[in-house]
C-alpha positions as CSV (number, residue, x, y, z in Angstrom):
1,X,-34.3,-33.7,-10.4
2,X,-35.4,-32.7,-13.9
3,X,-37.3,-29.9,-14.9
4,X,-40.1,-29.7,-17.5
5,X,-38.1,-27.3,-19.9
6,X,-41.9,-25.0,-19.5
7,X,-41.2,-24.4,-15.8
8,X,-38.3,-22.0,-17.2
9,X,-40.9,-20.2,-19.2
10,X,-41.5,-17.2,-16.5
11,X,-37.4,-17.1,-16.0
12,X,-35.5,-17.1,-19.1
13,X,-36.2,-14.7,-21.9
14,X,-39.5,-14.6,-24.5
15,X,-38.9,-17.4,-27.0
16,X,-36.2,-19.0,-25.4
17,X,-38.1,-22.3,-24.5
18,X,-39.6,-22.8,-27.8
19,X,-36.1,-22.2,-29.8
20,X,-34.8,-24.8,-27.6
21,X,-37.9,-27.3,-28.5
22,X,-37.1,-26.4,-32.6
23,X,-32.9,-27.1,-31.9
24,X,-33.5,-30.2,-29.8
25,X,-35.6,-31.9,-32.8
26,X,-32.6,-31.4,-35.4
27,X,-30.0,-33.6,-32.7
28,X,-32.4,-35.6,-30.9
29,X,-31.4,-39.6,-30.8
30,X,-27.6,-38.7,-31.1
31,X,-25.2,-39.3,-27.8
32,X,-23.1,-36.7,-25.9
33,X,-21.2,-38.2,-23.3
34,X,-19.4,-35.8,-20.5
35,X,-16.4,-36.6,-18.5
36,X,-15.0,-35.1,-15.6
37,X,-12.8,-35.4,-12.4
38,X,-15.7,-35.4,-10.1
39,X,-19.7,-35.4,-9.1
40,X,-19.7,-33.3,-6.1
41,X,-18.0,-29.9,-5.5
42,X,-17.2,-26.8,-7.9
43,X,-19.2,-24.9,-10.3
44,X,-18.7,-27.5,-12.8
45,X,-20.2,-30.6,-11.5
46,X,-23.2,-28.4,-10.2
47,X,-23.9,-27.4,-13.8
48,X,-23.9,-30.6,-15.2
49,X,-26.0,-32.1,-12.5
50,X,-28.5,-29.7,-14.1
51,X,-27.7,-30.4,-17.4
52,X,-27.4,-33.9,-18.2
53,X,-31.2,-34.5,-16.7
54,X,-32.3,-31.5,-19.4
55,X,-30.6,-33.6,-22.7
56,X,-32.2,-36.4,-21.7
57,X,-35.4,-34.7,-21.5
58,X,-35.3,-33.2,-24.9
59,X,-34.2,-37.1,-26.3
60,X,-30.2,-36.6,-26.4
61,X,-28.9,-40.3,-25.1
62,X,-26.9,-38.1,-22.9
63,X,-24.4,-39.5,-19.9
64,X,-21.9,-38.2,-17.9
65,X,-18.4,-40.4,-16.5
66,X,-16.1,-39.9,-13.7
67,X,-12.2,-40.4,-13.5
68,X,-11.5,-43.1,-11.4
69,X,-8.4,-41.1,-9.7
70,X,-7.1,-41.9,-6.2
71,X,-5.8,-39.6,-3.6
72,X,-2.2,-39.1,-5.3
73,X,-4.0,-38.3,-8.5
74,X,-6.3,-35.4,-7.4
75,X,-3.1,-33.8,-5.6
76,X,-1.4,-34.2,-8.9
77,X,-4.5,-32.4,-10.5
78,X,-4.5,-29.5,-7.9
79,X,-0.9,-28.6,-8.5
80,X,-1.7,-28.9,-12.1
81,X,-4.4,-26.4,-12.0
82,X,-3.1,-24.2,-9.7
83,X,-0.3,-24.0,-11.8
84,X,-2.0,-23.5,-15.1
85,X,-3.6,-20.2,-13.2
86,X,-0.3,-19.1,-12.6
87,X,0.9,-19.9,-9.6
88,X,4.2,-21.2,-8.7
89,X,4.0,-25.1,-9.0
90,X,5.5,-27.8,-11.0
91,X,5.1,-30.9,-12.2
92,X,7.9,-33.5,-11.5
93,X,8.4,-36.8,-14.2
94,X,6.5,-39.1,-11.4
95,X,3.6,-36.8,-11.2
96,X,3.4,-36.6,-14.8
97,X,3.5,-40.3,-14.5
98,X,0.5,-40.5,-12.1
99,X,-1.9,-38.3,-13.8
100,X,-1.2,-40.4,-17.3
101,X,-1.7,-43.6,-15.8
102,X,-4.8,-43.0,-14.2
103,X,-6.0,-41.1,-17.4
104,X,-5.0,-44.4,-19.2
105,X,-6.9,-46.9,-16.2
106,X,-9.8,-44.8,-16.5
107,X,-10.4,-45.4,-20.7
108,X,-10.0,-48.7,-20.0
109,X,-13.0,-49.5,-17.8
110,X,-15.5,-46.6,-19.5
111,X,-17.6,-46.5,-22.5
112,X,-16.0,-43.8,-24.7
113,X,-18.1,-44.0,-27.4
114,X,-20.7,-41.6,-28.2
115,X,-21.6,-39.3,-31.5
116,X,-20.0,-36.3,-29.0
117,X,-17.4,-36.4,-26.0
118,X,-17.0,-33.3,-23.6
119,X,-14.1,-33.5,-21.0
120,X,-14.3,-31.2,-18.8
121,X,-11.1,-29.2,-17.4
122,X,-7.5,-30.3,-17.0
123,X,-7.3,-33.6,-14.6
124,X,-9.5,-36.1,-17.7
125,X,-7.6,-33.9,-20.6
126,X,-5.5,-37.1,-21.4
127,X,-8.4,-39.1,-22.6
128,X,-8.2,-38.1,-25.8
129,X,-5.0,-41.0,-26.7
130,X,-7.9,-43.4,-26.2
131,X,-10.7,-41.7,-28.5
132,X,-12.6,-44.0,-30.1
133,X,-13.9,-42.3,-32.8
134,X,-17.0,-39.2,-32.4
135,X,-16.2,-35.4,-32.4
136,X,-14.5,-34.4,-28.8
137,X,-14.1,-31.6,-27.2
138,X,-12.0,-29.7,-24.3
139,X,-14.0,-27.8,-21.8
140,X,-11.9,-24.9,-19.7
141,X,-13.4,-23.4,-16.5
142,X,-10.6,-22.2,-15.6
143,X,-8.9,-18.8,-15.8
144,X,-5.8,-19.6,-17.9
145,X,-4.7,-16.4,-19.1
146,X,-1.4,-16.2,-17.7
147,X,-0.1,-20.1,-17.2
148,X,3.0,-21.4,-16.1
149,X,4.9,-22.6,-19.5
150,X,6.1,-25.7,-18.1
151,X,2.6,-26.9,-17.2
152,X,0.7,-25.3,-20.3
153,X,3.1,-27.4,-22.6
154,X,2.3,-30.4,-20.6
155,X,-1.9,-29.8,-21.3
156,X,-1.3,-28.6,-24.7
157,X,-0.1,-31.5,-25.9
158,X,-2.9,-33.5,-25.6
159,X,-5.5,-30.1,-26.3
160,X,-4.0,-30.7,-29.9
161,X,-5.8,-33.9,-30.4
162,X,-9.3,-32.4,-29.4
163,X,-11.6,-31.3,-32.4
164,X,-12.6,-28.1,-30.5
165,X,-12.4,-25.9,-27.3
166,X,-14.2,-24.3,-25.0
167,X,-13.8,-21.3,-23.0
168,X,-15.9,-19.3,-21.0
169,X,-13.5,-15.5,-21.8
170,X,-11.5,-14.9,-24.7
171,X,-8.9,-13.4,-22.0
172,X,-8.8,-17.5,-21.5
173,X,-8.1,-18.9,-24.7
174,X,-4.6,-19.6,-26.2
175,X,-3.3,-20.6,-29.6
176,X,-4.1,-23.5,-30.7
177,X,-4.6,-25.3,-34.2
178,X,-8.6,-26.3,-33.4
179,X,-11.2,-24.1,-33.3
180,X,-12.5,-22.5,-30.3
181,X,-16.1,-21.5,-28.9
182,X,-17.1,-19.1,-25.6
183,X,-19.9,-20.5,-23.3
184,X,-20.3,-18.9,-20.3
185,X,-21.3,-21.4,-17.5
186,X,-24.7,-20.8,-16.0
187,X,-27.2,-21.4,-12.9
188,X,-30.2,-23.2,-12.8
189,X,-33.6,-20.5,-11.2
190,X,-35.1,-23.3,-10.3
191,X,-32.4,-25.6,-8.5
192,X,-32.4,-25.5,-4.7
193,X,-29.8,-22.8,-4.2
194,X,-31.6,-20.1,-6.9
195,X,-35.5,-21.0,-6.0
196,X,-37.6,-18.2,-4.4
197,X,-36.7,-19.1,-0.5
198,X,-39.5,-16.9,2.3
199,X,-38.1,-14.6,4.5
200,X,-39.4,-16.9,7.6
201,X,-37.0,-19.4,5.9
202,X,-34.1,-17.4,5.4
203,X,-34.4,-15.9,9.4
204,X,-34.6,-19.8,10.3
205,X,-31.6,-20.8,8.0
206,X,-29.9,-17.7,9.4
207,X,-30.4,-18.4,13.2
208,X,-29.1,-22.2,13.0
209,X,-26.0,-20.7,11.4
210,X,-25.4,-18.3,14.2
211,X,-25.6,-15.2,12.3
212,X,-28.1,-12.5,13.6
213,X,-29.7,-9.8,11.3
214,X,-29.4,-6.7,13.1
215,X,-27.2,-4.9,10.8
216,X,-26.2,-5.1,7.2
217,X,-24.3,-8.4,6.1
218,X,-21.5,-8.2,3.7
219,X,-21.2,-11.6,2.6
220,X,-18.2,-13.3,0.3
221,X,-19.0,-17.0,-0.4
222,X,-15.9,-18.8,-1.6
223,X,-13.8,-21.8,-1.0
224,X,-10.9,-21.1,1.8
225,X,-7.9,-21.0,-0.6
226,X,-5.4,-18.1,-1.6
227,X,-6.6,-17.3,-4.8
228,X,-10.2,-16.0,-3.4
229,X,-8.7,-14.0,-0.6
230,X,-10.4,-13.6,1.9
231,X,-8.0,-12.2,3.9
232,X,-8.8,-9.1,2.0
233,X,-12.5,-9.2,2.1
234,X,-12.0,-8.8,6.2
235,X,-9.7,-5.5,5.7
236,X,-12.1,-4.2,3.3
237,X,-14.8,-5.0,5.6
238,X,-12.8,-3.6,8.7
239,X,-12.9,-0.1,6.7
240,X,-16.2,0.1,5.9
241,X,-17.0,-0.9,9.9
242,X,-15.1,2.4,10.7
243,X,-18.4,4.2,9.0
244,X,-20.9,1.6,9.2
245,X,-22.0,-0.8,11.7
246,X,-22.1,-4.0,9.8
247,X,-21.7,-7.8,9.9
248,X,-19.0,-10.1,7.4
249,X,-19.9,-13.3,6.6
250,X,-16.8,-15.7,5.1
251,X,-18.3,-18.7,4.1
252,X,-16.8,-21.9,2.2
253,X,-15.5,-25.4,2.0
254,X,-12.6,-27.2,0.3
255,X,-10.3,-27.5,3.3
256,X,-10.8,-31.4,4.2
257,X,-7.7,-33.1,2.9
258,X,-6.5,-29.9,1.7
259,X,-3.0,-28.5,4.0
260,X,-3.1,-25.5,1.3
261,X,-6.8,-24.8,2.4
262,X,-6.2,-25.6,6.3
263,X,-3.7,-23.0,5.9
264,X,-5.7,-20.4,4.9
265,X,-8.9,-20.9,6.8
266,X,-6.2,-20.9,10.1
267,X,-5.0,-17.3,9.3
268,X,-8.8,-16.4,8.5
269,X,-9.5,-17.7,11.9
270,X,-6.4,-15.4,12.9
271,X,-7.2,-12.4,11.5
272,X,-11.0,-12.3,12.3
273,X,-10.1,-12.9,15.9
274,X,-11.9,-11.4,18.6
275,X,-14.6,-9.7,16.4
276,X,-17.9,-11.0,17.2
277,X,-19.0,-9.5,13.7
278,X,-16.8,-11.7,11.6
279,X,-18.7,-14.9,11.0
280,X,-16.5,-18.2,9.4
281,X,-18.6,-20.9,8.0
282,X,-17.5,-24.2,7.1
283,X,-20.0,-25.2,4.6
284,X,-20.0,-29.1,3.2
285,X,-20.0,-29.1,-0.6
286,X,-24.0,-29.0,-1.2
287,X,-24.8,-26.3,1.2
288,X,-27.6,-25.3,-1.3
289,X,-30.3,-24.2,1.2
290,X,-27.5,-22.3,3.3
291,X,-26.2,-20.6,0.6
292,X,-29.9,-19.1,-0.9
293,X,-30.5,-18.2,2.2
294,X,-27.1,-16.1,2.9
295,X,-27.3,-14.7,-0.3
296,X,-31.2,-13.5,0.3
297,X,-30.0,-11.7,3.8
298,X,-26.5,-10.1,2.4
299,X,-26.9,-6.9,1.6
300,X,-23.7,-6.5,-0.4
301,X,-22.0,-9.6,-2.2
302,X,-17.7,-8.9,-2.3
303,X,-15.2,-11.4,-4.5
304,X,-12.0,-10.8,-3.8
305,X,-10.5,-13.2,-6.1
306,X,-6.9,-13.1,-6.7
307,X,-7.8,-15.2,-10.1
308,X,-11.5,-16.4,-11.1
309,X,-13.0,-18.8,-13.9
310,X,-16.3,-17.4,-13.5
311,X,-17.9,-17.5,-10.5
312,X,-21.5,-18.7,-9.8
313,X,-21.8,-17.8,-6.7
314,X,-21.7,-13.8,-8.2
315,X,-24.3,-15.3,-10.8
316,X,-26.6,-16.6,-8.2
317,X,-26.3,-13.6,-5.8
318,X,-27.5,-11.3,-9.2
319,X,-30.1,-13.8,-9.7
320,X,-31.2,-12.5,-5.9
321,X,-31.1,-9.1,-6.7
322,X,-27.8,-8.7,-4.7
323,X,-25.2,-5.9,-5.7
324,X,-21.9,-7.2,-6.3
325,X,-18.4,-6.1,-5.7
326,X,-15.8,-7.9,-7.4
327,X,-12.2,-7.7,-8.5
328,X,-11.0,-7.6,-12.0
329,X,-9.7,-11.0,-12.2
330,X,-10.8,-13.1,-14.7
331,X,-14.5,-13.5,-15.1
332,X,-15.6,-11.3,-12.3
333,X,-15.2,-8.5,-15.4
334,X,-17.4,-9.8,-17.6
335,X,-20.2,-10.9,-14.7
336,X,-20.1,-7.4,-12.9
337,X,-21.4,-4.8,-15.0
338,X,-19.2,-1.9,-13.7
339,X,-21.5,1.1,-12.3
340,X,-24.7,-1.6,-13.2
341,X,-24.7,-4.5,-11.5
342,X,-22.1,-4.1,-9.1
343,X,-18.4,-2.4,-8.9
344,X,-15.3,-3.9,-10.1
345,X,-12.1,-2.7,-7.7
346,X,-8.8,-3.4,-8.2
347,X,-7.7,-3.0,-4.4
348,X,-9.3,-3.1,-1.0
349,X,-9.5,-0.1,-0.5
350,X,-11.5,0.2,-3.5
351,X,-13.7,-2.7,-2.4
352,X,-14.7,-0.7,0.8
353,X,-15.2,2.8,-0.6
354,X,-17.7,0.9,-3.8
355,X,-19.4,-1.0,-0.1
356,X,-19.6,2.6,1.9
357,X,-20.9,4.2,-0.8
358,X,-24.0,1.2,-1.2
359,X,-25.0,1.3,1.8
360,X,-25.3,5.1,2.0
361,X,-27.6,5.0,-0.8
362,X,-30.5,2.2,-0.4
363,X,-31.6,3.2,-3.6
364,X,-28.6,2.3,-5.9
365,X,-28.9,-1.0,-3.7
366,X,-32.1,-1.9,-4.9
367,X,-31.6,-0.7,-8.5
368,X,-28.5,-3.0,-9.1
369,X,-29.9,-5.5,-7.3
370,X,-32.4,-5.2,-9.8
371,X,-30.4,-4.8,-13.1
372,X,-27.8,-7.6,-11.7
373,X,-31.1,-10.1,-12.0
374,X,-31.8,-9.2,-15.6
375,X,-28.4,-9.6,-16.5
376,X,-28.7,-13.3,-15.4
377,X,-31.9,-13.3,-17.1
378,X,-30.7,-12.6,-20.4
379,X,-27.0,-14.2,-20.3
380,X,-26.6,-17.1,-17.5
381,X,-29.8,-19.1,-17.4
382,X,-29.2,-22.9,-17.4
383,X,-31.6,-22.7,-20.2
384,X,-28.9,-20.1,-22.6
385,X,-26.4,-23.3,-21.7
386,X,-28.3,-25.5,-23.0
387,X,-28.8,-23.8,-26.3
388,X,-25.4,-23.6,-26.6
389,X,-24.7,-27.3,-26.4
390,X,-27.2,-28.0,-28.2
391,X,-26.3,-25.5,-31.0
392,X,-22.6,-27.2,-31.3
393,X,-24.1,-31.0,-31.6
394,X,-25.9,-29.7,-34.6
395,X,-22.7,-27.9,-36.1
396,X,-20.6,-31.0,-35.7
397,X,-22.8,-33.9,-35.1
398,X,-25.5,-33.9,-37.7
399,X,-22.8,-32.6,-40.4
């Protein structure tokens, strides 16, 4: 549902509403149309749920199209992302094959024309052979630093064609003959995971999810797949439990359909058990009450991320006025203000001595807690998004 843009008035900085009411009447009446692999599922889809509603608000003819991809494709996709992050995969001719073809179906049944076209991330980067004229551009949420060549030259080729790119790090980008912009992605205060939530709510939530609140909760809130490790998140927790009595919450999706994500969420189930203190949740992709509510009752947020875009999950717990203990990879860096907002760690052991030494001092809690929400405030509002968008349809649109 849309906002009124004045309902973010008590939440984002002084000035920033009416700066957007001033921008918005320089690119109003023009069309940005967004394009992606999905509606549902991942920080991506979430975001532009939120802001698609918002252009249209301020008079942008603003729309947002779906790949038509079937099972094969998305598998395709996966491998392709996965591999673009580093990992060890490869594309074969026939995939290669597959993920053209349905990029090629799909710009045959939709409308590609509009004053501004945003694709977002790898599986619709294809699109642009079938550009029918507007400025486009290449959205990355991905943490591409270090990607497999085969698979990079693959993307690259069609990145070329784009008019510009987007990344949310600098660590992300890569050489390329357009320019290229940051934008950090961003959370909506007053969606239905960030909204204020009682505490007679959150002990309700909490009891129909089986998860008492007796002790402290360390919570990591990730999808069951290698790159977010969770197996490490339970060792780090098992060493803080040998000095404090404490509860681990491990809760995700993305393992439906998945074998890579049945895997993992199988040696989860393995390792945690036995221990009654371990708690596994199987969320379903729009968990948003669940997820407010677990991230209200954690007293300490971990991320143990092998490799991370940027997580919003670590943006909404901030936005709750949780600590946060991350890794350093990708944008867990930038989101965690080291020794501010949270620790970064580079092992587990580091994860549980940054966790012991929280919850020995209550204070430190509260005051990164604290800091962690104005850090939001000022740098990964829904409304700082939107002034970004908004900032490049008048650089490129209205030229």
């Amino acid at each position: 549902m849309a906002h009124e843009l004045d309902e973010y008035r008590d939440h984002a900085p002084k000035g920033t509403v009416e700066f957007l009411y001033r921008l918005s009447d320089q690119v109003a009446g023009h069309s940005f149309l967004h394009i992606s692999a999905g509606r549902y599922g991942g920080g991506m889809a979430e975001i532009l749920r939120r802001l698609i509603p918002m252009l249209n608000t301020l008079g942008i003819n603003a729309r947002w199209e779906v790949l038509a991809g079937d099972q094969e494709f998305f598998q395709v996709s996966r491998r392709l992302a996965n591999s673009l992050q580093g990992q060890d995969d490869y594309l074969t001719d026939q995939m290669q094959e597959a993920y053209l073809k349905i990029n090629a179906r799909t710009a045959q049944s939709l409308n590609l024309d509009a004053d501004l076209v945003m694709v977002h991330d790898p599986p619709p980067a294809a699109l642009i052979e079938h550009r029918k004229g507007g400025k486009w551009f290449w959205r990355c949420y991905l943490d591409i630093a270090k990607p497999r060549q085969h698979s990079w030259s693959f993307l690259r080729r069609f990145l070329v064609g784009y008019d510009a790119a987007i990344f949310s790090l600098p660590g992300f980008a890569h050489r390329l003959p357009i320019p290229q912009f940051l934008i950090s992605p961003s959370i909506d205060p007053l969606s239905e995971k960030n909204r204020p939530m009682p505490r007679v709510e959150v002990n309700q939530v909490l009891s129909r999810l089986g998860i008492p609140r007796d002790k402290p909760i360390l919570l990591q809130l990730a999808r069951f797949e290698w790159f977010k490790d969770p197996l490490g998140a339970i060792r780090a927790y098992r060493l803080v439990r040998k000095h404090h009595n404490c509860r681990l919450v491990l809760a995700g999706s993305g393992v439906m359909h998945d074998p890579e994500g049945e895997a993992v969420l199988a040696q989860v189930h393995e390792a945690a058990a036995g221990d009654p203190d371990v708690h596994i949740l199987q969320l379903p992709p729009e968990a948003d009450v669940e997820i407010n509510a677990l991230q209200r009752a954690a007293t300490i947020i971990l991320q143990k991320s092998f490799k991370e875009g940027f997580s919003l999950a670590v943006t909404e717990a901030m936005w709750k006025g949780k600590p946060v203990i991350g890794s350093t990879a990708g944008g867990l860096a930038a989101q965690i203000l080291d020794g501010v907002t949270g620790y970064t760690v580079h092992s587990v052991e580091g994860a549980a001595f940054r966790a012991r030494h929280l919850l020995n001092n209550p204070g430190l809690l509260q005051r990164m807690g604290g800091a962690g929400r104005e850090h939001v405030r000022r740098n990964f509002l829904v409304t700082r998004h939107l002034s970004d968008y908004l900032t490049l349809m008048r650089l490129f649109v209205t030229r």
